[in-house]
C-alpha positions in Angstrom: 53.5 51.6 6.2 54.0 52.7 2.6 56.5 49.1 1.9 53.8 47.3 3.7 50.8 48.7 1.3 53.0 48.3 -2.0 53.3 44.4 -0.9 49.6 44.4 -0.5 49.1 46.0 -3.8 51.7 44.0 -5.6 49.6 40.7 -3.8 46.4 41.8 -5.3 47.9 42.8 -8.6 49.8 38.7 -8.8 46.2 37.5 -7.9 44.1 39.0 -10.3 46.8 38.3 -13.0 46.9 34.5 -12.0 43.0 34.8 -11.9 43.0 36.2 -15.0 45.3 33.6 -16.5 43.4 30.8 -15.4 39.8 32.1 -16.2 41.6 32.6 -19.6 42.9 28.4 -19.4 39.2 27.7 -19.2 37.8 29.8 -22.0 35.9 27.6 -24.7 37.8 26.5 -27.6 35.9 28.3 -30.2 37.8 27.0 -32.9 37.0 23.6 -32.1 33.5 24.7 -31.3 32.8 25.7 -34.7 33.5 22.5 -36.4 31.5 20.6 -33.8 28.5 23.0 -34.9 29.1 22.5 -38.4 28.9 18.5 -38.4 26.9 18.4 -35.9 23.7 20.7 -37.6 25.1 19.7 -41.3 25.4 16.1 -41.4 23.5 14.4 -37.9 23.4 10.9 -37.7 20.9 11.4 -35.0 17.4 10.6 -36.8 18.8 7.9 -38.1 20.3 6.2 -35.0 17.2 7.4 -32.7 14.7 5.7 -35.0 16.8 2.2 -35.3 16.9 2.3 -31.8 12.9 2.6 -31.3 11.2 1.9 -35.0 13.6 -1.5 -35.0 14.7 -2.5 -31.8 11.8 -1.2 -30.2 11.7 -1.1 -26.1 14.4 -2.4 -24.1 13.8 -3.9 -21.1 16.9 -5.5 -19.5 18.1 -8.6 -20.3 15.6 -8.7 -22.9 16.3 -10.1 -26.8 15.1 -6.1 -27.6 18.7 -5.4 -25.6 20.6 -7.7 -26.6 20.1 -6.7 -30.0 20.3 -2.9 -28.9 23.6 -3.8 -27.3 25.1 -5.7 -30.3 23.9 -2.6 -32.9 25.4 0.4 -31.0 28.8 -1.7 -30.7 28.9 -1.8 -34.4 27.9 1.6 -34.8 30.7 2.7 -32.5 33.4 0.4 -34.4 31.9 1.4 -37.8 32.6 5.1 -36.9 36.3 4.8 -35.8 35.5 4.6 -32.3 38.3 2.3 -30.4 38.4 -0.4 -27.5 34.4 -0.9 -28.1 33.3 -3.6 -25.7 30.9 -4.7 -22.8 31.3 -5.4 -19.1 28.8 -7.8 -17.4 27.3 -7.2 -13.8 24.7 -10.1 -12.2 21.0 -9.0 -13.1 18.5 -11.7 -13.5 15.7 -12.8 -16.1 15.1 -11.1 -19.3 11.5 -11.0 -20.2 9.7 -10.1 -23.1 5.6 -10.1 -24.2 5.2 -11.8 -27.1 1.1 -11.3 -26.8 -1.2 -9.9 -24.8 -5.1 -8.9 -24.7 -7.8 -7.7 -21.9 -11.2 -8.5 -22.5 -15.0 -7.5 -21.1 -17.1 -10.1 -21.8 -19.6 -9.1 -19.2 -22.0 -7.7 -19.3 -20.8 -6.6 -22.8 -17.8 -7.4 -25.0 -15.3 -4.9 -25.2 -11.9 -4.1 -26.2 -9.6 -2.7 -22.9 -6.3 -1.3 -23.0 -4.1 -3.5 -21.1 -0.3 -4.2 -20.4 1.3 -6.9 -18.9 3.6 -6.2 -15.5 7.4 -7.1 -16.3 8.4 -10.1 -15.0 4.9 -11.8 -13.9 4.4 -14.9 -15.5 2.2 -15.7 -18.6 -1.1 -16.6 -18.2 -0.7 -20.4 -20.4 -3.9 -19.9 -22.4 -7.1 -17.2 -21.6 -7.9 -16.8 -18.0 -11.7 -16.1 -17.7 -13.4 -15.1 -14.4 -15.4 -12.7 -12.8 -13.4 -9.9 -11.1 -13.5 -8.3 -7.1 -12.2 -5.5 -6.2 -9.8 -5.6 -3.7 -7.4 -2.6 -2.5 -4.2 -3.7 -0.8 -1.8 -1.3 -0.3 0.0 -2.8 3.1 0.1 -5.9 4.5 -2.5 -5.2 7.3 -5.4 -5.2 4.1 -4.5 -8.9 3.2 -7.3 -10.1 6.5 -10.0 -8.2 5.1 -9.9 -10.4 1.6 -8.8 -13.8 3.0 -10.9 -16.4 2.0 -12.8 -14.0 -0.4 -10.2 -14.6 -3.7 -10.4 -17.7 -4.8 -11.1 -18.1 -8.3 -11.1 -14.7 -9.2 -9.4 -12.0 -10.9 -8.1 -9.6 -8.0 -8.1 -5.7 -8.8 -5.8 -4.4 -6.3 -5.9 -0.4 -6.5 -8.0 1.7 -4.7 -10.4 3.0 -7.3 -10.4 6.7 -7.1 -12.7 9.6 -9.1 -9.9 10.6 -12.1 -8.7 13.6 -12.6 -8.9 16.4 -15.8 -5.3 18.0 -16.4 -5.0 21.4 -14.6 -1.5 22.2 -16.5 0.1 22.0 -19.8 1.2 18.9 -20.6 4.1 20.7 -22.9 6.5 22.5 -21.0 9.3 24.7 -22.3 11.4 26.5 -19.4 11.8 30.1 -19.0 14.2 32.8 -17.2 12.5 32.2 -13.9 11.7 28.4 -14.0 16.2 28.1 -14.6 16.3 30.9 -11.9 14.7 28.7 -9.4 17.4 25.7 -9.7 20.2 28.3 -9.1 20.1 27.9 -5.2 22.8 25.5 -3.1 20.9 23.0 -0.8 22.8 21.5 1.8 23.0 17.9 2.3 20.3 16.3 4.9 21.4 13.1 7.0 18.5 11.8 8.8 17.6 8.9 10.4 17.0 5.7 8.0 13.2 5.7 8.2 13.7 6.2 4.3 15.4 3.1 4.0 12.8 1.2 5.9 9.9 2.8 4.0 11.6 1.6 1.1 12.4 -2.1 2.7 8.6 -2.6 3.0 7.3 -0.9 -0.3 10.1 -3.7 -1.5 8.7 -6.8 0.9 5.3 -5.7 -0.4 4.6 -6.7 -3.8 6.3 -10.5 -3.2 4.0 -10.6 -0.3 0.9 -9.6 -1.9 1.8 -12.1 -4.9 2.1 -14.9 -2.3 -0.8 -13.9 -0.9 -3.3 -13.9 -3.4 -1.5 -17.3 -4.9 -2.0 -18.8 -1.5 -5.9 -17.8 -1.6 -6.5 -19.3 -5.2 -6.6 -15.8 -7.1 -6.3 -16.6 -10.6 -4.6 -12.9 -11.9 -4.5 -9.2 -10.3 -5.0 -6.3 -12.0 -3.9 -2.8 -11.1 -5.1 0.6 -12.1 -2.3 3.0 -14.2 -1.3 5.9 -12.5 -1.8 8.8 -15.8 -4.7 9.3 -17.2 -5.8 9.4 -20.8 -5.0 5.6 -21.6 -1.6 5.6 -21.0 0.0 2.9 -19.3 3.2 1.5 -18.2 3.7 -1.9 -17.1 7.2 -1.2 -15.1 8.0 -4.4 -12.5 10.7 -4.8 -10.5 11.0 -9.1 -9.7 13.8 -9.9 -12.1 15.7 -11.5 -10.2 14.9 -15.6 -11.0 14.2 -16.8 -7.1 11.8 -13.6 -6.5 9.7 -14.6 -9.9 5.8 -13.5 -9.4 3.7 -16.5 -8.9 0.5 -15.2 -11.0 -0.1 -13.0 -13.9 -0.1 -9.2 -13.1 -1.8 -6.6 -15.4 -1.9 -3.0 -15.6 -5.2 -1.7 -16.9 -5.6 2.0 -18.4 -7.2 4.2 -15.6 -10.4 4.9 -17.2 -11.2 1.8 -17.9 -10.2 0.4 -14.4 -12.5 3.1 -13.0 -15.6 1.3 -15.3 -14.4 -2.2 -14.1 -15.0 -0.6 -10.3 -18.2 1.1 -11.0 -19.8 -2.1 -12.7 -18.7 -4.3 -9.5 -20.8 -1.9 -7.8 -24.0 -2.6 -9.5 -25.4 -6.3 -10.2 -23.6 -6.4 -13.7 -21.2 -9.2 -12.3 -18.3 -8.2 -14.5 -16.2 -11.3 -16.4 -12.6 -10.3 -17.8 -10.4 -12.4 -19.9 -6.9 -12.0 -20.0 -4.5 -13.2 -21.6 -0.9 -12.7 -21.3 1.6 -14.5 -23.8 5.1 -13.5 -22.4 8.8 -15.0 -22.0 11.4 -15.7 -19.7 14.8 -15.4 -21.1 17.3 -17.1 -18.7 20.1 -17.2 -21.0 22.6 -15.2 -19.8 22.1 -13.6 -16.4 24.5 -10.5 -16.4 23.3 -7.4 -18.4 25.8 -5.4 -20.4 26.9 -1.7 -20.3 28.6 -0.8 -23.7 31.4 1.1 -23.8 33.6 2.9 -26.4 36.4 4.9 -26.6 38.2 8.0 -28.9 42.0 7.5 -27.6 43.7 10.4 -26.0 47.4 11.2 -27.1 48.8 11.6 -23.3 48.3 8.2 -21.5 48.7 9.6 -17.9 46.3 11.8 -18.4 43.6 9.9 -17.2 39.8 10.2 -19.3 36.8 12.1 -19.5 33.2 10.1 -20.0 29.9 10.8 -21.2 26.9 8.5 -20.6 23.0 7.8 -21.0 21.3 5.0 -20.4 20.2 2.3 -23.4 17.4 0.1 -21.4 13.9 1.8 -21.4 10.5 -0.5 -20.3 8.4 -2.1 -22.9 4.9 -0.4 -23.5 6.6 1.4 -26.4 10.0 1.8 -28.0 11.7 3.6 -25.1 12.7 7.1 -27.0 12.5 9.9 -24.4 13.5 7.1 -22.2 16.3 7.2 -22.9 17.1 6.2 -26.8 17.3 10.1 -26.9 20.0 10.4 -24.9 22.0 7.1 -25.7 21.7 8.5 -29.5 22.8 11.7 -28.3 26.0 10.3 -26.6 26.6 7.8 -29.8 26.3 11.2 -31.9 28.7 13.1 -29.7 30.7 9.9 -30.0 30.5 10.4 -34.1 31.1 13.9 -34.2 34.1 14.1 -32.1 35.7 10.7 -34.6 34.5 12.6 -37.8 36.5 15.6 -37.1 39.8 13.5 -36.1 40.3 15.1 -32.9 43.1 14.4 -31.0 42.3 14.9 -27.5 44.7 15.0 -24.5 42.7 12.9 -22.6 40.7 9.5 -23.6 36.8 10.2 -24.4 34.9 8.0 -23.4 31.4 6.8 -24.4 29.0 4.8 -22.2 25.7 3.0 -22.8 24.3 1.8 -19.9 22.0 -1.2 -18.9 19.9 -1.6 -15.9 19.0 1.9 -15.2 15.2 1.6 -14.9 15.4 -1.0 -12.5 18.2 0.8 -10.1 20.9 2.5 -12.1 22.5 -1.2 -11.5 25.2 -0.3 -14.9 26.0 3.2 -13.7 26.2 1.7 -10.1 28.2 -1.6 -11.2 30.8 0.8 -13.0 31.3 3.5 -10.1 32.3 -0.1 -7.5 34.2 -1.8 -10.2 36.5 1.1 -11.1 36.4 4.2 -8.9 35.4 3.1 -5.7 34.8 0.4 -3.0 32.5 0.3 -0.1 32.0 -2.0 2.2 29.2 -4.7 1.9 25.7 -4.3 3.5 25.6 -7.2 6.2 22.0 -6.8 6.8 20.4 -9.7 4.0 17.1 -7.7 3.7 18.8 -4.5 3.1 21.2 -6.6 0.7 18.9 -7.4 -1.4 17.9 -3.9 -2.5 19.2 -2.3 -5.5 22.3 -1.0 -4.9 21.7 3.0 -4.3 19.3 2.0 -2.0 22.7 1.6 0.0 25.2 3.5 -1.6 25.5 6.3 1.2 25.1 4.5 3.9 28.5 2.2 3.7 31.1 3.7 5.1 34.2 4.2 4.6 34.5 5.1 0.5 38.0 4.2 -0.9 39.1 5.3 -3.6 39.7 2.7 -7.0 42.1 1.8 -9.4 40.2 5.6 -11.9 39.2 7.3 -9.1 42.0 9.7 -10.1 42.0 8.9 -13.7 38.1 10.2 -14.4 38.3 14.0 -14.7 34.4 14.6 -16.2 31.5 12.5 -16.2 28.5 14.1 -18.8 25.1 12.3 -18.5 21.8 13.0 -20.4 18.1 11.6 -19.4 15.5 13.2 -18.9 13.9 13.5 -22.8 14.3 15.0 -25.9 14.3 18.9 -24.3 17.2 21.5 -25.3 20.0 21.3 -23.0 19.4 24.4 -21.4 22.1 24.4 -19.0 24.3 22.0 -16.5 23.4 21.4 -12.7 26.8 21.8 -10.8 25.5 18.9 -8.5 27.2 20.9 -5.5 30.4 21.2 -7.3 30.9 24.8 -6.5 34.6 24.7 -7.4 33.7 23.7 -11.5 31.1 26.4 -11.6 33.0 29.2 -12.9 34.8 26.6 -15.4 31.5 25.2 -16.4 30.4 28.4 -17.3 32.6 29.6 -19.3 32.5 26.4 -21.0 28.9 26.8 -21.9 28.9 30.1 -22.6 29.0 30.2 -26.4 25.8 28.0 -26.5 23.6 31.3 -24.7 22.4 31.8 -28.7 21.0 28.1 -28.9 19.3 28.8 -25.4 21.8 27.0 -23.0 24.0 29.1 -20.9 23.0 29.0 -17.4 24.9 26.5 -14.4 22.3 25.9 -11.7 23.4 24.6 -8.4 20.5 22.6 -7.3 20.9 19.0 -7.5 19.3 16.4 -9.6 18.4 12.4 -8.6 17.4 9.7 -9.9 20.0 9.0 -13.0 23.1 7.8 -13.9 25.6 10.1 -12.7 24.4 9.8 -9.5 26.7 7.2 -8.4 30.0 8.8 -9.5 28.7 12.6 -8.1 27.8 11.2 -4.8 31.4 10.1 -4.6 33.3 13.1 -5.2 33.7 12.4 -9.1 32.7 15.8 -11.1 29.6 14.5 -12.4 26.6 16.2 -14.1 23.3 15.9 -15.5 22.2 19.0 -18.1 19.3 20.8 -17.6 17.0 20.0 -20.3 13.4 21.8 -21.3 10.6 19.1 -20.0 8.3 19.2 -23.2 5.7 16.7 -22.0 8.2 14.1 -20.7 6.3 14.2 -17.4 3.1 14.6 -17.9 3.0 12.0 -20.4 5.9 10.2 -21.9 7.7 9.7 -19.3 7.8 5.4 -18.7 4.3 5.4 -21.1 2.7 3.8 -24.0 3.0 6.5 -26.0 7.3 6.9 -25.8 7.9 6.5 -29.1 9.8 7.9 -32.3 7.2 10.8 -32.9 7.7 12.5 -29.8 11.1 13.0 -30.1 12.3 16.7 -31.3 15.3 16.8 -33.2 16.4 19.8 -33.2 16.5 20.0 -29.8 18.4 16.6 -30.0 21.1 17.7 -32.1 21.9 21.0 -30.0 22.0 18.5 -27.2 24.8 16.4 -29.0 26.9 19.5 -29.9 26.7 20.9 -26.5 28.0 17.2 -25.6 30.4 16.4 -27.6 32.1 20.5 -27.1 32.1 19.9 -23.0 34.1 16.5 -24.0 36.3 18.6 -25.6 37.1 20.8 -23.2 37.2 18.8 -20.2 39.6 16.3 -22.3 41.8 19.2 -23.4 41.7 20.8 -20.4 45.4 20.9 -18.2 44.3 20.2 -15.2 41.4 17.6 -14.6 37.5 19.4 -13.1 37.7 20.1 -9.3 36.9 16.8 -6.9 34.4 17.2 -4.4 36.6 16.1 -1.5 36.5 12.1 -1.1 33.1 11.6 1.1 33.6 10.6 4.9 30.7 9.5 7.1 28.8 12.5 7.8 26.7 13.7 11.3 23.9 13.5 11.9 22.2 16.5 10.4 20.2 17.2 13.9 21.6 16.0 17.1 18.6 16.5 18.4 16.3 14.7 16.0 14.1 11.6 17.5 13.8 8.8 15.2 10.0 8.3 14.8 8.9 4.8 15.1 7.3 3.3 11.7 3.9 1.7 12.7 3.4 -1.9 12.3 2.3 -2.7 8.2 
């Protein structure tokens, strides 16, 4: 009894010295730390390459001659600050497109001015279009019968015209205690049925068939209504790809003044718009380009670490929340960690990528062409989604030639807020190490790993494949409510301070995962998983 409890005790006491050593392995490098605080407060590069990226290059739309400037520029910065191996790796995209002019006009019954964009990747209009306007909602196919033979001639607006709205909230948002609180809680994966997928199918079948609908019936131009308030538009399209070009010229019209366009065609005041759309195809080059750049690490079997944001924004401004803040945040990292002649154990890698805003199609074309492989989608409708559409539905997943190489992936997107913590994206094994990684930063207001999950960005891919991947929590300012995508995304709504205790934070979890012995914990390579209820009955989606 009393040699069984000593072996107990003994047991415990070997544990809690082991756990002890290794909580110790993964306490920040506070050395290190402190220089990466000094350069990066002292002597930031970040105002300067944030504002060439949105004052000079201006937005970015894929594919564009904005990008391809954007993506010759940061490979010079990258080479001109030391940085190693810069290059590019192609993936098939489309068209570029770019507006080289564009105006919406009232002329009746009274002249005026409207705030207008064109939609990315419709086709110009050759000249000013001039015709009276109808109003015609279509949402779904089933609306095209009611307007058939109604069109012809005209300029078609195609949203339902709705009352507007006042703001109820803030529209500048810093988070508190309880709003970080509130992303601390584990949600388990759901597998359901792929009514999803079809939803999105049709939403995707939609917009080519309306085109071809309203070309069919002699509609000159459509117009839709933006979905924020205030005069704020956005002009985002998805038809890049060169056989699924738009047949007419599509517009997006500020909300208020769609809302007078709609009230007008109500009364006898016949309204006449003329629009005029002077934009490009550029069919160049096909592939688009993710930009990479490397600081070599001085054990080559130890595999790399990676940080990433994406460099394409849409066009209605210069793209800066989205996302020149956090490409210039990741080229500052990239700086900071060169300045200091760091020597890490493992490679640090820098990524810019391209695509994002039209289906993560870099981030995506990165994971497949050096991680992982799934198998192809055999269905051609469902093959001609965007890839992460897909992703988790092709099974099996084998691993790549780095799917054992890539210890860390860092990503940055969603604005210019403080980085306020990290979301563990279900990793629950690198939580404890992610904390004490970010627990010097509590002072600058960033010390909390949350285990909710976040979407719709570029680590997405790599996560959703076991790779320890994360997104930081970041304070929202008034990236939602208004910048988010908008006309008004531009230089002056970036906060720098908050940028450059973004990049520190960065470039010290670089650090630390490159230096680290042992790569982050792997979610465990992902299998096909069961349906989440056995006893779930797939609903049938009614007819469009």
């Amino acid at each position: 009894m009393v040699a069984k409890a000593w072996r107990a005790g003994m047991a415990s006491l070997v544990w809690v010295l082991g756990a002890g050593v290794a909580q110790a392995a993964d306490q920040a490098d506070l050395t290190t730390i402190n220089r990466i605080v000094d350069e990066g407060f002292n002597r930031s590069a970040l105002p300067l390459t944030a504002a060439y990226l949105t004052d000079r290059i201006g937005g970015r739309l894929t594919n564009s001659p904005q990008m391809r400037e954007a993506e010759r520029w940061t490979q010079q910065q990258f080479r001109d600050w030391g940085l190693k191996n810069v290059r590019t790796e192609g993936f098939e995209f489309g068209r570029g497109w770019s507006i080289e002019k564009s105006s919406v006009r009232l002329l009746k019954p009274r002249v005026a001015t409207y705030s207008a964009i064109p939609v990315a990747w419709t086709p110009p209009t050759n000249g000013a279009i001039t015709a009276s306007i109808i109003v015609a909602p279509m949402s779904k196919v089933a609306d095209f019968e009611k307007w058939r033979g109604k069109l012809k001639g005209q300029i078609v607006l195609v949203t339902q015209p709705d009352s507007g709205a006042e703001p109820a909230v803030a529209p500048f948002v810093r988070l508190n205690r309880e709003d970080i609180g509130k992303l601390d809680a584990y949600r388990q994966p759901l597998v359901s049925m792929e009514e999803e997928l079809e939803k999105r199918l049709e939403r995707n079948r939609f917009e080519a068939k309306r085109d071809q609908f309203l070309a069919a019936e002699g509609a000159l131009a459509w117009v839709r209504k933006s979905y924020r308030e205030g005069g704020l538009l956005h002009g985002e399209g998805y038809q890049h790809r060169r056989d699924q070009s738009p047949k007419l010229p599509g517009f997006e019209l500020a909300a208020e003044h769609y809302r007078q366009l709609a009230r007008l065609a109500k009364t006898d005041a016949s309204p006449t718009l003329e629009l005029i759309s002077d934009v490009r195809y550029h069919d160049e080059d096909p592939n688009a380009y993710n930009v990479f750049a490397d600081l070599p690490g001085r054990d080559g079997k130890a595999g790399y670490v990676m940080a990433g944001a994406h460099l394409d924004s849409w066009v209605a401004s210069d793209g800066a929340q989205d996302n020149a803040a956090g490409s210039a945040v990741v080229m500052e990292a990239a700086r900071i960690l060169t300045k200091l002649g760091l020597k890490p154990k493992r490679t640090i890698r820098f990524a810019l990528w391209n695509g994002e805003e039209q289906g993560l199609y870099g981030s995506f074309d990165y994971t497949q062409r050096h991680l992982v492989s799934r198998p192809p989608v055999e269905d051609p409708a469902r093959a001609a989604l965007p890839v992460y559409a897909t992703w988790n539905l092709r099974w099996p997943v084998t691993p790549g030639p780095d799917y054992d190489k890539l210890a860390a992936y860092f990503n940055l997107d969603n604005g210019s807020g403080k980085i306020r913590g990290i979301y563990a994206e279900g990793n629950v094994a690198a939580t404890p190490i992610l904390k004490a990684w970010i627990a010097p930063f509590a002072s600058m207001g960033a010390d909390s790993v949350v285990a909710a999950p976040t979407y719709g960005t570029d680590h997405v891919p790599m996560s959703a494949v076991g790779i320890p991947g994360f997104q930081f929590v970041q304070d929202p300012l008034d990236y939602g409510s208004r910048i988010h995508h908008t006309s008004i995304d531009s230089y002056d709504h970036l906060r720098m301070e908050d940028l450059k205790q973004a990049a520190v934070i960065m470039a010290s979890m670089l650090w630390m995962s490159a230096e680290r012995d042992q790569p982050l914990p792997k979610k465990p390579l992902p299998t096909k998983p069961l349906q989440t209820d056995p006893f779930e009955y797939e609903v049938e989606t009614p007819s469009p």
